[in-house]
N, C-alpha and C positions, 0 to 999 in steps of 0.2 A: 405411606403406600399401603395402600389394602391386601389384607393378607388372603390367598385362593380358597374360594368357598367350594364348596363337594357342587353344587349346581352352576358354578363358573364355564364356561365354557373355554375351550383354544381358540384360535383362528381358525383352525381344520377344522372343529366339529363346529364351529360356527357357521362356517361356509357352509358345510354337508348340511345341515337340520334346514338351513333358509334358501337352499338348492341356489348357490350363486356360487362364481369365484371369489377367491379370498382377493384378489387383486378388486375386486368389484368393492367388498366389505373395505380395503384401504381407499377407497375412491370415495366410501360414503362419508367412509369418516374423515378425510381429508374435506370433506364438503360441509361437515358440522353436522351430520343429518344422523350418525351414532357414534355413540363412545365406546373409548375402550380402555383398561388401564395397563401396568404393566409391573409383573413379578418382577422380583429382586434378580432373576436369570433374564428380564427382559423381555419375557415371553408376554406377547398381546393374551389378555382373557377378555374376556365379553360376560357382561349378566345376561341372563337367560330374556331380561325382558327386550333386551337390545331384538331380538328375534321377531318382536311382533313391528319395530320399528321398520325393519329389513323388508316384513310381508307387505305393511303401507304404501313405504319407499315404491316397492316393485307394483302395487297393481297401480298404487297413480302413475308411474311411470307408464305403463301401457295402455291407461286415459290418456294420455299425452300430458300430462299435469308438467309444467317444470321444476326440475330441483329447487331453484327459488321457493317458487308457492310450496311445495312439501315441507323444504327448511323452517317457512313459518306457520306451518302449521304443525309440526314436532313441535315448535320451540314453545306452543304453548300448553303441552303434554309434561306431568310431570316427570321427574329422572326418580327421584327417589323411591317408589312406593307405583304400586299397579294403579294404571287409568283407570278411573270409575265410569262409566258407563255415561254421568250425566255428565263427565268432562267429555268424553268421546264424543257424544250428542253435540254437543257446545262446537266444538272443531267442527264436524266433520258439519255441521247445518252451514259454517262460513264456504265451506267450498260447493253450500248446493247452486246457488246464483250460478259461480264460476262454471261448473259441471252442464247447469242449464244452458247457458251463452255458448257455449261449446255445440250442442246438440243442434242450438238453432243455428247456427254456423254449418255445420256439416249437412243437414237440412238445408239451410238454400243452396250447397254447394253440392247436394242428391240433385236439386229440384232445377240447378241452372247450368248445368255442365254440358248436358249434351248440345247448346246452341257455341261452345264455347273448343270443346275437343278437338276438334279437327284444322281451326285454323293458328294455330302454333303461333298468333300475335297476339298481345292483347292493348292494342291501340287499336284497336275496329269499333268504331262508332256504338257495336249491336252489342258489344263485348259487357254482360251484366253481373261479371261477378269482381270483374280488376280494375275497370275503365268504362261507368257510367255514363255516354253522351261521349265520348272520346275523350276524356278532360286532360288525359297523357298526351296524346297525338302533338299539342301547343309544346309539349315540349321535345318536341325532335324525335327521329326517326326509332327505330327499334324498339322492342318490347318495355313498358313502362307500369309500372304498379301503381294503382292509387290506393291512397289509405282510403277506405270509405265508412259511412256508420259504423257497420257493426263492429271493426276493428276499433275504432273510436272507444265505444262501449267497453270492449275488455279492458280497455287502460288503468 
């Protein structure tokens, strides 16, 4: 067991320096996404770099990234010793595609929504963002999604 280093962090000042709940911090870690170890009293510490793990986790999370894709993208960050720059380069150029595909998503869904807003189906023949050509309508009454390209694409 690792003995507590003076720049170890608690849970509590873990939580406060990376402004989230400690309940949030046991969620990430229960997701693989940071570690933590645990004194001889039991008490969770955290290394200081688990912090910048915590700042990632958070803004992709508000890209909408999901924990999946975050997970494997820590997992190929070192634990031991500070990311280098040309590691972070390396990562973070794997999620520009992803990050792009996104944009152009939200982009046809700026550019096609208002033919789409107001009528609360989307089995309507004109419907250009869930039902192409109506191709749900074949299969029965009520609201129907189609997969189409560009969800394809993210796969």
């Amino acid at each position: 067991m690792p003995k507590p280093k003076a720049r170890d962090l608690s849970v509590g000042e873990m939580a406060k320096r990376a402004g989230v709940a400690v309940s949030t911090l046991h969620f990430y870690e229960a997701e693989g996404l940071i570690e933590s170890w645990r004194t001889d009293a039991n008490h969770r510490r955290y290394d200081r770099r688990e912090l910048r793990r915590v700042a990632v986790i958070r803004v992709a999370q508000q890209m909408g990234i999901p924990l999946s894709e975050i997970r494997e993208m820590l997992a190929a960050l070192p634990r031991t010793r500070p990311v280098g720059k040309a590691e972070w380069q390396q990562v973070s150029e794997g999620w520009r595609d992803r990050i792009d595909a996104r944009i152009r998503r939200l982009e046809q869904l700026r550019d096609e929504l208002e033919g789409c807003i107001g009528c609360g189906c989307l089995s309507l023949e004109s419907c250009p963002l869930y039902n192409p050509s109506d191709r749900c309508g074949a299969d029965g009454p009520g609201p129907r999604r189609w997969i189409d390209k560009l969800t394809k694409d993210e796969a």
